[in-house]
mmCIF file of the N, C-alpha and C atoms, coordinates in Angstrom:
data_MODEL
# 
_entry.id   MODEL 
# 
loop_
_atom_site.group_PDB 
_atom_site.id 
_atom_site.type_symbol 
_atom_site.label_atom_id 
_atom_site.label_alt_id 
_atom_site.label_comp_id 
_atom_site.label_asym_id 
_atom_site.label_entity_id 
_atom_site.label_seq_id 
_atom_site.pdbx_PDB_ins_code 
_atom_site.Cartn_x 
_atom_site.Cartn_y 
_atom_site.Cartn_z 
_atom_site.occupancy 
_atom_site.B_iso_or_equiv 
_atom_site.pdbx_formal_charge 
_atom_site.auth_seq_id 
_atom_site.auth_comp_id 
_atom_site.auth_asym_id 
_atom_site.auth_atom_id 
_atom_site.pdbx_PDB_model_num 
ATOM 1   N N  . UNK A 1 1  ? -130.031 63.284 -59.065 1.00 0.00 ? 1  UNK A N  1 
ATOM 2   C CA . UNK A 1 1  ? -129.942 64.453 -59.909 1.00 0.00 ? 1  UNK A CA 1 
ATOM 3   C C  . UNK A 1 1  ? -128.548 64.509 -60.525 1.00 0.00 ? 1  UNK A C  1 
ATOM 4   N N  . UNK A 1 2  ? -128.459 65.396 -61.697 1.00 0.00 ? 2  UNK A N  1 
ATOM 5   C CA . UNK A 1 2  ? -127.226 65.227 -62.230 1.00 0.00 ? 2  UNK A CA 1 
ATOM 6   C C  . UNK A 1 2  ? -127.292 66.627 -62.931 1.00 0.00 ? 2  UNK A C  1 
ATOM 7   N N  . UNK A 1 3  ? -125.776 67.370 -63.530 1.00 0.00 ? 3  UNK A N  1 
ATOM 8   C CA . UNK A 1 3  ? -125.836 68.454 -63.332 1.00 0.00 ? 3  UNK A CA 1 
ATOM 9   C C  . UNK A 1 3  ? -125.795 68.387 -64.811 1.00 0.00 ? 3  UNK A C  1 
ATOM 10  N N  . UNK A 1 4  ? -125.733 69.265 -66.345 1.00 0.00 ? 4  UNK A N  1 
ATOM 11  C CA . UNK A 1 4  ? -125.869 69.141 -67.293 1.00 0.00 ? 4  UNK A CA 1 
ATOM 12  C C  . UNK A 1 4  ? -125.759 70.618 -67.318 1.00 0.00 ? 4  UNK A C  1 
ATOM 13  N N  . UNK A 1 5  ? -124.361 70.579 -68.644 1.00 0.00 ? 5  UNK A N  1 
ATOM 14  C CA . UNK A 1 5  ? -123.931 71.980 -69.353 1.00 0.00 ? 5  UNK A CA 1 
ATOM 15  C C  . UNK A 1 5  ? -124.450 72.461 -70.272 1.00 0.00 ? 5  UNK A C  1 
ATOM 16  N N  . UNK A 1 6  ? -124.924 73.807 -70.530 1.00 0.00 ? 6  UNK A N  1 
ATOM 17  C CA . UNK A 1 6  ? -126.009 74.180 -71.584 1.00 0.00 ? 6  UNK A CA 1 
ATOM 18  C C  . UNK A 1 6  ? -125.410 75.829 -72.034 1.00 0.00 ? 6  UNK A C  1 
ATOM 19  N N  . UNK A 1 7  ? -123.894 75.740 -71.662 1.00 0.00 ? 7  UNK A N  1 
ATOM 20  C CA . UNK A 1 7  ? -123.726 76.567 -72.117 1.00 0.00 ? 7  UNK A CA 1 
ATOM 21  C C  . UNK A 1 7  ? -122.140 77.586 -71.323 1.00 0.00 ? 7  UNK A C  1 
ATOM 22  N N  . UNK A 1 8  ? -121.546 78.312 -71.255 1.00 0.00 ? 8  UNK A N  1 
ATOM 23  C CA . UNK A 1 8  ? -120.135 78.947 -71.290 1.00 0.00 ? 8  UNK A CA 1 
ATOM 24  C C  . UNK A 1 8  ? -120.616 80.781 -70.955 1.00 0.00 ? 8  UNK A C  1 
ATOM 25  N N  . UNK A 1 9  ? -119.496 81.029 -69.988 1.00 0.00 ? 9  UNK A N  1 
ATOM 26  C CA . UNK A 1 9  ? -120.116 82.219 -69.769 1.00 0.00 ? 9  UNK A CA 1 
ATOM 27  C C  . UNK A 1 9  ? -118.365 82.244 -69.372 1.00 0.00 ? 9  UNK A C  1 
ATOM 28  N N  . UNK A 1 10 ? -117.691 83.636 -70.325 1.00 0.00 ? 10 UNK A N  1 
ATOM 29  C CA . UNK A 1 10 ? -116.312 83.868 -70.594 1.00 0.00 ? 10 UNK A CA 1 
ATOM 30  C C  . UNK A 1 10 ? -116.282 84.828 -69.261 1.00 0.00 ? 10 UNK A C  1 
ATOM 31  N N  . UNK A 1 11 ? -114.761 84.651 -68.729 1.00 0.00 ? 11 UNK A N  1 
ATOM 32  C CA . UNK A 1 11 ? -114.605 85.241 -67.605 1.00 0.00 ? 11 UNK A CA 1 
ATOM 33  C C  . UNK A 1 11 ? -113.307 85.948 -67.931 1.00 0.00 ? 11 UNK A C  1 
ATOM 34  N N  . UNK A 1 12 ? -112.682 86.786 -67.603 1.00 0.00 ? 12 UNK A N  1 
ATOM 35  C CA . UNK A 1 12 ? -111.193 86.885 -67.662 1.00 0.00 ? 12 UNK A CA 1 
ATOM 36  C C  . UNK A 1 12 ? -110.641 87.211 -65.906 1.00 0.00 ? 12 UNK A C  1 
ATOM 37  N N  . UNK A 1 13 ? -109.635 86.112 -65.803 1.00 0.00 ? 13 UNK A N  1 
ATOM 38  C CA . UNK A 1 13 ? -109.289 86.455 -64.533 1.00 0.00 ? 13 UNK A CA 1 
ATOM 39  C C  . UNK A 1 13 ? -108.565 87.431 -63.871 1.00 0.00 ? 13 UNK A C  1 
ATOM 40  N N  . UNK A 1 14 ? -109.024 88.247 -62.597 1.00 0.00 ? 14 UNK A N  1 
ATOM 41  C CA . UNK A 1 14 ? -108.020 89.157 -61.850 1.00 0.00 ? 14 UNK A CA 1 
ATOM 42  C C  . UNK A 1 14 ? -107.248 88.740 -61.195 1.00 0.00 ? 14 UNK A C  1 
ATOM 43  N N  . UNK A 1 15 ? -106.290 89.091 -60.943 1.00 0.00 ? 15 UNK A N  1 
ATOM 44  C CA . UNK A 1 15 ? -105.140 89.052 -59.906 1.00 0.00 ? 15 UNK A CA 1 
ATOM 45  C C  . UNK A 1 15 ? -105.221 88.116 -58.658 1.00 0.00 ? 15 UNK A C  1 
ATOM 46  N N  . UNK A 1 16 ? -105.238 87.114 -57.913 1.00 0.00 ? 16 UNK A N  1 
ATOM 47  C CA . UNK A 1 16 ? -105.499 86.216 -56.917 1.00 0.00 ? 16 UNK A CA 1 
ATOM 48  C C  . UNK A 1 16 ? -106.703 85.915 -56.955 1.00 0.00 ? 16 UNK A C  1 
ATOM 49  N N  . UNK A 1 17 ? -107.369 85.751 -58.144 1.00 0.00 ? 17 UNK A N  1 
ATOM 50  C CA . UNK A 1 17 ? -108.376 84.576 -58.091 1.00 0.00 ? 17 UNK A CA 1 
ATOM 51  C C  . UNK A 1 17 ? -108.334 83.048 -58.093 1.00 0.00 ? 17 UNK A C  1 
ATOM 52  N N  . UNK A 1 18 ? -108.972 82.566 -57.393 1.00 0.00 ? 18 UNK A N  1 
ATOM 53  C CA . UNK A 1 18 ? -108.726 80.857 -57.162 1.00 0.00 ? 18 UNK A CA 1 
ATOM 54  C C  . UNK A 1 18 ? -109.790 80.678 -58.210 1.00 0.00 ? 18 UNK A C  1 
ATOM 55  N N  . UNK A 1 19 ? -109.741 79.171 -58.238 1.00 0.00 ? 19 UNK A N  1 
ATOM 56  C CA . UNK A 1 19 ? -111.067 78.285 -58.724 1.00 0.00 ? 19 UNK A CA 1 
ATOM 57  C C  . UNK A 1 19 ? -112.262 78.234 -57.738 1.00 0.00 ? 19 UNK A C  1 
ATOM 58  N N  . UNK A 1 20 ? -111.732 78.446 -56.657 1.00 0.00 ? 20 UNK A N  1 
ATOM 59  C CA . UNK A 1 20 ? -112.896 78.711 -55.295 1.00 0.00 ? 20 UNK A CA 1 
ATOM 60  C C  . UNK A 1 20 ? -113.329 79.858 -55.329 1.00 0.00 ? 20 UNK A C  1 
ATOM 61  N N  . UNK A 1 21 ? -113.052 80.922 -55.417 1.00 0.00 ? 21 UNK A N  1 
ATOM 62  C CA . UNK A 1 21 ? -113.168 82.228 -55.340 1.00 0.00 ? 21 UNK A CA 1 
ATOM 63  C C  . UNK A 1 21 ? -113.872 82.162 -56.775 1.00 0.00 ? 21 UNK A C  1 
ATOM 64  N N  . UNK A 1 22 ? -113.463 82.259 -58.366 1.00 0.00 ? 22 UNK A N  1 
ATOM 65  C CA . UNK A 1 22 ? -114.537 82.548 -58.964 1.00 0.00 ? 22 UNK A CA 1 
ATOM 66  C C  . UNK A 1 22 ? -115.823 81.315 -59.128 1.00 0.00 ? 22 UNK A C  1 
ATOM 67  N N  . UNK A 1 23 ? -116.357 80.262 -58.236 1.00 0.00 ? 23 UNK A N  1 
ATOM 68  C CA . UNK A 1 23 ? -117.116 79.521 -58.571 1.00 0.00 ? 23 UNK A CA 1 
ATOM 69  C C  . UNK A 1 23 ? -117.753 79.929 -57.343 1.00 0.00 ? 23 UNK A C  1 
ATOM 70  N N  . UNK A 1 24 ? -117.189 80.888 -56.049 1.00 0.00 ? 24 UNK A N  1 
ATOM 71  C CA . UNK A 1 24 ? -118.311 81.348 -54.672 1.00 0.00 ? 24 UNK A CA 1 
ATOM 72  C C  . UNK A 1 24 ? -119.093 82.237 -55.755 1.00 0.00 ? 24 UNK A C  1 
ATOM 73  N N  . UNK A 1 25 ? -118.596 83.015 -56.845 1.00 0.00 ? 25 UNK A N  1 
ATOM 74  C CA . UNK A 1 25 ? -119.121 84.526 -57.317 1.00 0.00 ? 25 UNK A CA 1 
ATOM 75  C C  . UNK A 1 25 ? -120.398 83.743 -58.379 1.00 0.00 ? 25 UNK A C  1 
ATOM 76  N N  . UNK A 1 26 ? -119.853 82.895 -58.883 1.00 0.00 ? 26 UNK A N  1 
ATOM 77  C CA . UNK A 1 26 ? -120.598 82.174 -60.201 1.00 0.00 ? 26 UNK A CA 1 
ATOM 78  C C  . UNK A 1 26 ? -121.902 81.310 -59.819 1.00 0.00 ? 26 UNK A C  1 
ATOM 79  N N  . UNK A 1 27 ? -121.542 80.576 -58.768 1.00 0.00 ? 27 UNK A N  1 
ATOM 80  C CA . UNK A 1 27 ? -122.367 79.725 -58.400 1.00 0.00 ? 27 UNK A CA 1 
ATOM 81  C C  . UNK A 1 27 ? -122.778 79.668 -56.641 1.00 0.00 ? 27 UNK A C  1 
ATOM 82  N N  . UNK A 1 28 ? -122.216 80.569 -55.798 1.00 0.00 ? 28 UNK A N  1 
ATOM 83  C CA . UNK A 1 28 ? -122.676 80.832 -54.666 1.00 0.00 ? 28 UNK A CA 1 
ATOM 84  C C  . UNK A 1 28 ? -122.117 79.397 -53.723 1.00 0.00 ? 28 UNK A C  1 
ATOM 85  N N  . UNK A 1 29 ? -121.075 78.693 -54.468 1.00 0.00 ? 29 UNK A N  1 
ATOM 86  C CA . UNK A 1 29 ? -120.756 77.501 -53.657 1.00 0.00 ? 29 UNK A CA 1 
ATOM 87  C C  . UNK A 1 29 ? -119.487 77.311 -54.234 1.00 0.00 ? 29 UNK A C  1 
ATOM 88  N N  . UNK A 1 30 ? -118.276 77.693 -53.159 1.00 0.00 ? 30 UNK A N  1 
ATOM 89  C CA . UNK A 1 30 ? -117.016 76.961 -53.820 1.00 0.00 ? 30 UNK A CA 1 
ATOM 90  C C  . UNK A 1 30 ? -116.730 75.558 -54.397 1.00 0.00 ? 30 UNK A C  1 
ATOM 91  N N  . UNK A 1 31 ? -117.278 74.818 -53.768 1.00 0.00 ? 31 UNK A N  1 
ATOM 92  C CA . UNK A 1 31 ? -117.474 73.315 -54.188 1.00 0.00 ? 31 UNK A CA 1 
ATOM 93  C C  . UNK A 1 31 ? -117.693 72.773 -55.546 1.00 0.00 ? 31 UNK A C  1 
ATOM 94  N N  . UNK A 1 32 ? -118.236 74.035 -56.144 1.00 0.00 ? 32 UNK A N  1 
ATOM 95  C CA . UNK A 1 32 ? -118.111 73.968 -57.914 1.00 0.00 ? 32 UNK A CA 1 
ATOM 96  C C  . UNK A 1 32 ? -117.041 74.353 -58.305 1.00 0.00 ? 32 UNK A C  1 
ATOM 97  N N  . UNK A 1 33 ? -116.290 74.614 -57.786 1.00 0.00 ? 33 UNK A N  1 
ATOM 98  C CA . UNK A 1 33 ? -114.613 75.030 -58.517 1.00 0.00 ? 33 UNK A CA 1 
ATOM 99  C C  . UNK A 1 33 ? -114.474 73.930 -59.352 1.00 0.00 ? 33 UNK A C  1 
ATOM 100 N N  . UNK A 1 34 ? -114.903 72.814 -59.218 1.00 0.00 ? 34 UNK A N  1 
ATOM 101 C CA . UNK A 1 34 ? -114.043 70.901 -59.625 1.00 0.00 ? 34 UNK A CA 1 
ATOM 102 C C  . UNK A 1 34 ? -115.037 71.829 -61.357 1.00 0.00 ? 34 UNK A C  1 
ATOM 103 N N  . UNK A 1 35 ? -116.175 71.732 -61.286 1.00 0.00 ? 35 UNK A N  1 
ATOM 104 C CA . UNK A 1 35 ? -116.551 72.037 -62.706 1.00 0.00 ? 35 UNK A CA 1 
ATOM 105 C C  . UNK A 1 35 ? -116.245 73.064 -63.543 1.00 0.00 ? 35 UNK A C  1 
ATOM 106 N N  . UNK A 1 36 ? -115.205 74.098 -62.890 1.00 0.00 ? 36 UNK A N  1 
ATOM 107 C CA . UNK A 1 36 ? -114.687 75.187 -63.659 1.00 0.00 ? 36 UNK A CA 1 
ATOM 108 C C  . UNK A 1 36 ? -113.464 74.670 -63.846 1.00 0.00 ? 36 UNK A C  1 
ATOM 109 N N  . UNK A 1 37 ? -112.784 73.807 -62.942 1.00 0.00 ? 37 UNK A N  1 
ATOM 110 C CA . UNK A 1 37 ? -111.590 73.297 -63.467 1.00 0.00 ? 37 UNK A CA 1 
ATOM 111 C C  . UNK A 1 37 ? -111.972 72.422 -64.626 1.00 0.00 ? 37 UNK A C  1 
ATOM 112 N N  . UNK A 1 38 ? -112.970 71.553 -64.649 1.00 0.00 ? 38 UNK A N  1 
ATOM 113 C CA . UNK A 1 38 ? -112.675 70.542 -65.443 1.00 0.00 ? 38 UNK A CA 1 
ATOM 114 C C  . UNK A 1 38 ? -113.246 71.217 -66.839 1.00 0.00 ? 38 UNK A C  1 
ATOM 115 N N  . UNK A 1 39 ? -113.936 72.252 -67.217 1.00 0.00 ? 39 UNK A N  1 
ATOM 116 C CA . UNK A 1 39 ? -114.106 72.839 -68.324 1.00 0.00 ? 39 UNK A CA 1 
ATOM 117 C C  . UNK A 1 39 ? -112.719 73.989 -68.929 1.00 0.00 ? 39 UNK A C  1 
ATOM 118 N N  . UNK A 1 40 ? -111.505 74.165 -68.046 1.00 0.00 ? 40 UNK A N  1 
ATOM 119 C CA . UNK A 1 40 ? -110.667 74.792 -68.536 1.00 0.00 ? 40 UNK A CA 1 
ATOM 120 C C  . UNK A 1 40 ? -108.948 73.660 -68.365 1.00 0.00 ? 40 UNK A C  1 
ATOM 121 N N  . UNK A 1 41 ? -108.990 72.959 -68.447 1.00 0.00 ? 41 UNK A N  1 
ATOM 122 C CA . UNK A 1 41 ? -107.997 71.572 -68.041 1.00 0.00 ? 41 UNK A CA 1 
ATOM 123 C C  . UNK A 1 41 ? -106.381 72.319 -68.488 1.00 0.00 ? 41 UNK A C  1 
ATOM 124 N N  . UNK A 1 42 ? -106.334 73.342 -69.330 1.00 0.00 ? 42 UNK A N  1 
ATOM 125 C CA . UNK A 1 42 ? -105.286 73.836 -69.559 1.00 0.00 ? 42 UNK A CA 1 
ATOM 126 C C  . UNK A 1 42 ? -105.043 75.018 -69.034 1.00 0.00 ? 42 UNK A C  1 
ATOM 127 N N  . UNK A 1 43 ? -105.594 74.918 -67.676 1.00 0.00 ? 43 UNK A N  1 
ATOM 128 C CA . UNK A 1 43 ? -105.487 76.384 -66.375 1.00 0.00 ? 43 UNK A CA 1 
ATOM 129 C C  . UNK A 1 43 ? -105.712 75.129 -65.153 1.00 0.00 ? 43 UNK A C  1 
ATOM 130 N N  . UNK A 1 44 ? -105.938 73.735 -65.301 1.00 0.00 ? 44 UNK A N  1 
ATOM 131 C CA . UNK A 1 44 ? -105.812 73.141 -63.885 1.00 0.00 ? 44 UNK A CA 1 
ATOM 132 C C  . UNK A 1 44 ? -104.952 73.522 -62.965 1.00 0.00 ? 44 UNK A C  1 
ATOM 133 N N  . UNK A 1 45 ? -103.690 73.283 -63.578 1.00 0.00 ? 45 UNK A N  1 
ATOM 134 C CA . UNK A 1 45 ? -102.075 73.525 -62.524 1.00 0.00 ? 45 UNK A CA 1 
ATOM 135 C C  . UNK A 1 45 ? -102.303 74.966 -61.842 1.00 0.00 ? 45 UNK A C  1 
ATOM 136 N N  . UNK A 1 46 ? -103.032 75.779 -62.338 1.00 0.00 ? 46 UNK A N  1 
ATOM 137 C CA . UNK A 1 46 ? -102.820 77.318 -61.356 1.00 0.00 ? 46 UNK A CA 1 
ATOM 138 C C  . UNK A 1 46 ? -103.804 76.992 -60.150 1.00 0.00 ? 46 UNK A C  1 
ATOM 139 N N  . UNK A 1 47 ? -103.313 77.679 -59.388 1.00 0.00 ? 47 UNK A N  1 
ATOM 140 C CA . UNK A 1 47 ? -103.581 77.879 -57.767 1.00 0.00 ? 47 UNK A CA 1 
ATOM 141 C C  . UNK A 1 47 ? -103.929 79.409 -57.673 1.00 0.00 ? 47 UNK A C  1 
ATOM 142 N N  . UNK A 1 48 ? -103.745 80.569 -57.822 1.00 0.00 ? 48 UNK A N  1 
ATOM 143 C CA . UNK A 1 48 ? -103.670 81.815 -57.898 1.00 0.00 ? 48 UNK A CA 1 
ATOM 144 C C  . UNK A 1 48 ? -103.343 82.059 -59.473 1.00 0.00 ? 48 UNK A C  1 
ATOM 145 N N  . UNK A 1 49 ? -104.444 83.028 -59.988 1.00 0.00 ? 49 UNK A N  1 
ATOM 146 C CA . UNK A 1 49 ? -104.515 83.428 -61.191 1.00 0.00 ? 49 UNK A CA 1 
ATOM 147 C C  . UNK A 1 49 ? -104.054 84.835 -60.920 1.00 0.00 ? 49 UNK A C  1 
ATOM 148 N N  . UNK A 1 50 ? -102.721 85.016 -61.978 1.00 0.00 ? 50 UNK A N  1 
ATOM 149 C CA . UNK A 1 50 ? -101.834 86.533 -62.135 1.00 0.00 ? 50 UNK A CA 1 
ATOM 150 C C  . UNK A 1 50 ? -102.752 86.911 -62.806 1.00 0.00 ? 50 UNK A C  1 
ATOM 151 N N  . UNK A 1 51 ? -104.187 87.199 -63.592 1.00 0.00 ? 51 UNK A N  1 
ATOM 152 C CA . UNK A 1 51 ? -104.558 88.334 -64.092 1.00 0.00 ? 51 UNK A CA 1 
ATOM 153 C C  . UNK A 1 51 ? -104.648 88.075 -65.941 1.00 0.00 ? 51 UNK A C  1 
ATOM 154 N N  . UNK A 1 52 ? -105.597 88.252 -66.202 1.00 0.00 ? 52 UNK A N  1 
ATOM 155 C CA . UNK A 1 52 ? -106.191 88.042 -68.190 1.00 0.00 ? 52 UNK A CA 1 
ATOM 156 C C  . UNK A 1 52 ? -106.248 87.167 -67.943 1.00 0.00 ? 52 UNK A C  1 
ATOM 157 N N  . UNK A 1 53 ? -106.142 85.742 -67.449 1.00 0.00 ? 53 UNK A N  1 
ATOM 158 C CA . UNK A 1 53 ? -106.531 84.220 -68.128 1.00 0.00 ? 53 UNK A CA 1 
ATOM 159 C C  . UNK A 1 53 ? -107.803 84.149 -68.779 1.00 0.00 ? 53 UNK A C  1 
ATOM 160 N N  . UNK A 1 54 ? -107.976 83.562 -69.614 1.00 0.00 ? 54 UNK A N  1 
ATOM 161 C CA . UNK A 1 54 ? -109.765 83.500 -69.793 1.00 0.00 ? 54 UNK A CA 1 
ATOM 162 C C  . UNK A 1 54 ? -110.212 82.379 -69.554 1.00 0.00 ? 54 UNK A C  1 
ATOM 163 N N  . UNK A 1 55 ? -111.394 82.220 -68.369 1.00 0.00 ? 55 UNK A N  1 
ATOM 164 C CA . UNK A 1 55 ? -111.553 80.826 -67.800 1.00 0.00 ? 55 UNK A CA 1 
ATOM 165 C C  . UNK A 1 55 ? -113.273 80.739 -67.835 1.00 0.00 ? 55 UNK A C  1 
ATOM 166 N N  . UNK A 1 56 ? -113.544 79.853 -68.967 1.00 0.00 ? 56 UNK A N  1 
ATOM 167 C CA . UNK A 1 56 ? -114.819 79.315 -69.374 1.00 0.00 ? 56 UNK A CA 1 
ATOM 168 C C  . UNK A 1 56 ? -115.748 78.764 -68.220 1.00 0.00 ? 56 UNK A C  1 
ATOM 169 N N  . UNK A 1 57 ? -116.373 79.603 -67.555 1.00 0.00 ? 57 UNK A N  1 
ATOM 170 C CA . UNK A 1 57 ? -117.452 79.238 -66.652 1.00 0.00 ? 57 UNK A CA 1 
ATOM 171 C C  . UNK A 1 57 ? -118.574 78.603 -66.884 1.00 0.00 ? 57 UNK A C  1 
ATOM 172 N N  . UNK A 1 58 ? -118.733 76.972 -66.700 1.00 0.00 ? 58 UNK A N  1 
ATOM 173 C CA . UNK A 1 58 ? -120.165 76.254 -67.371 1.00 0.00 ? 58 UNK A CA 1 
ATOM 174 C C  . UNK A 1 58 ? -121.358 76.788 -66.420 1.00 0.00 ? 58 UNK A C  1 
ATOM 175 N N  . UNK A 1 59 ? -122.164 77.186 -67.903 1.00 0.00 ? 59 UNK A N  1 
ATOM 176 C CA . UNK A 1 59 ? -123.958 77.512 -66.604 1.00 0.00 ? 59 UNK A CA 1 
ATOM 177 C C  . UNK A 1 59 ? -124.186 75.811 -66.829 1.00 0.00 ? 59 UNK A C  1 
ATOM 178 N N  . UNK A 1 60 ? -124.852 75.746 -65.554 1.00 0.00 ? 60 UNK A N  1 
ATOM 179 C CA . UNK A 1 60 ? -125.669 74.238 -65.726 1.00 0.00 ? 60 UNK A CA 1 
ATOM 180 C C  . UNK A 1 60 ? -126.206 74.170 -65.078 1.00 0.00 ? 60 UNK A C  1 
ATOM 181 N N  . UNK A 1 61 ? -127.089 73.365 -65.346 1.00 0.00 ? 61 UNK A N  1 
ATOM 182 C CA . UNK A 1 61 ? -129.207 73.143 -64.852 1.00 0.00 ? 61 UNK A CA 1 
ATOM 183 C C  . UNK A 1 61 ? -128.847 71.728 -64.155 1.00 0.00 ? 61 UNK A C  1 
ATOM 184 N N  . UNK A 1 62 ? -129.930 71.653 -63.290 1.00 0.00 ? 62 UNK A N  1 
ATOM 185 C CA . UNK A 1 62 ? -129.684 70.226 -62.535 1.00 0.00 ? 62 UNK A CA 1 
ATOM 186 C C  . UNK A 1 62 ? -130.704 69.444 -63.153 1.00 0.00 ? 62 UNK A C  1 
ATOM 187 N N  . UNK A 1 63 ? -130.730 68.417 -63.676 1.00 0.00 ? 63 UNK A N  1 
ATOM 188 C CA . UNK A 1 63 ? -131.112 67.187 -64.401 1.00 0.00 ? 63 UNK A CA 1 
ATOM 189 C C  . UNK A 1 63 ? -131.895 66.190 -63.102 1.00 0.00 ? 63 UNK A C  1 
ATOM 190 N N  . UNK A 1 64 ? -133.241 66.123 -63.105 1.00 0.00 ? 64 UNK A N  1 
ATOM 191 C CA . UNK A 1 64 ? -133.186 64.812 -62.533 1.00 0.00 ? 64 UNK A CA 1 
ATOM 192 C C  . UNK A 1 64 ? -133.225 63.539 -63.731 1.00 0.00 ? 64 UNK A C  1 
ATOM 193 N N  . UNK A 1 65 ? -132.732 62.513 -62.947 1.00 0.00 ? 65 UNK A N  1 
ATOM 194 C CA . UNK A 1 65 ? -133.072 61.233 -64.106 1.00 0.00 ? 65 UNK A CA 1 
ATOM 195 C C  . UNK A 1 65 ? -133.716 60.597 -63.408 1.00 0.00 ? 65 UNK A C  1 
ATOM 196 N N  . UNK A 1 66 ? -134.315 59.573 -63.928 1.00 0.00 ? 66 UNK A N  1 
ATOM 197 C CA . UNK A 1 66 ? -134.683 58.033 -63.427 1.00 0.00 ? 66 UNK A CA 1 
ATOM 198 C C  . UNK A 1 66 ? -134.170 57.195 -62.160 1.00 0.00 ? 66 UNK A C  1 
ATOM 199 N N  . UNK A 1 67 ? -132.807 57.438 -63.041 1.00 0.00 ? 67 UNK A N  1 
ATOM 200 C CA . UNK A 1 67 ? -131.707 56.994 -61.774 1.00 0.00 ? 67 UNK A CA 1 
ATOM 201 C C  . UNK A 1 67 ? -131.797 57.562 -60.195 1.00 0.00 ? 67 UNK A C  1 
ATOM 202 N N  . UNK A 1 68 ? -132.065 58.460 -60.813 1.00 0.00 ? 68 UNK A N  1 
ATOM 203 C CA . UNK A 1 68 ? -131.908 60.014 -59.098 1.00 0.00 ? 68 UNK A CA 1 
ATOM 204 C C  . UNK A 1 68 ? -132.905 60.132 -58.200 1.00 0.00 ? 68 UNK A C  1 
ATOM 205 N N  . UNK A 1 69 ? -134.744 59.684 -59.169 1.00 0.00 ? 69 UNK A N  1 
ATOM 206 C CA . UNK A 1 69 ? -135.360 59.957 -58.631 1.00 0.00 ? 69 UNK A CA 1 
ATOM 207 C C  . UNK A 1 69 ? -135.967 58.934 -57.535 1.00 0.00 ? 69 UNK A C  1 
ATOM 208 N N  . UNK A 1 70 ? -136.407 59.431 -56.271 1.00 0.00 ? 70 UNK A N  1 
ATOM 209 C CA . UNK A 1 70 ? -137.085 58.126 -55.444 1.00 0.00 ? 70 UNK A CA 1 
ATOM 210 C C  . UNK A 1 70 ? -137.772 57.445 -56.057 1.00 0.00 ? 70 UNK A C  1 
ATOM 211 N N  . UNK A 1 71 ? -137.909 55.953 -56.059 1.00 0.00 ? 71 UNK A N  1 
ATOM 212 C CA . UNK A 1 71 ? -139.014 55.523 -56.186 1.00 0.00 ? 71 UNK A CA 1 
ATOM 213 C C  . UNK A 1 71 ? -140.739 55.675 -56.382 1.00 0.00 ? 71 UNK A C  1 
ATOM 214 N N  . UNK A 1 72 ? -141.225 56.465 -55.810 1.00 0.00 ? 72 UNK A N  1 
ATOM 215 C CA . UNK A 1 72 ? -142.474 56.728 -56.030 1.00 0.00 ? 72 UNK A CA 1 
ATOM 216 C C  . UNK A 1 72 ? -142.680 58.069 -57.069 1.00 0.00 ? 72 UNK A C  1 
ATOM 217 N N  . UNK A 1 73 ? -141.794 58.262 -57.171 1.00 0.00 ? 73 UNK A N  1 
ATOM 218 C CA . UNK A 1 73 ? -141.443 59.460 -58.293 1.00 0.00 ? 73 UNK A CA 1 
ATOM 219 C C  . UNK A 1 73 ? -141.552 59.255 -59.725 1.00 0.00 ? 73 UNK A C  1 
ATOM 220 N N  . UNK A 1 74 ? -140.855 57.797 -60.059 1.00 0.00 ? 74 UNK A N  1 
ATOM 221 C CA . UNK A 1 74 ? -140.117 57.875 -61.434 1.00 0.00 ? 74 UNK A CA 1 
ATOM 222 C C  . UNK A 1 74 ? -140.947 56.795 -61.975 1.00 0.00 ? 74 UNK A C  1 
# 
């Protein structure tokens, strides 16, 4: 499976928000932080967000391919 962007959902950040913290709220799994970083690359370096940043949250659908799927599947 593979994950595929279909779209941006504008956030503005509060006061000690991480990339972990708004991707638990967004996506129910910190582990997506890596895809909110990599859709805002000019907010990577922050660790703790002071408050207004605006940080582009990707919605995305999970893709199976060919590649992904078992064998008797594809």
């Amino acid at each position: 499976m593979s994950q595929q962007t279909v779209g941006f959902i504008d956030y503005v950040a509060q006061g000690g928000d991480t990339f972990d913290s708004i991707a638990l709220v967004a996506y129910n799994e910190e582990r997506m932080a890596s895809v909110i970083i990599e859709a805002n690359p000019d907010l990577s370096d922050v660790l703790i967000f002071e408050g207004g940043e605006a940080v582009r949250i990707p919605i995305v659908e999970t893709v199976e391919t060919p590649e992904t799927l078992p064998p008797w599947r594809r």
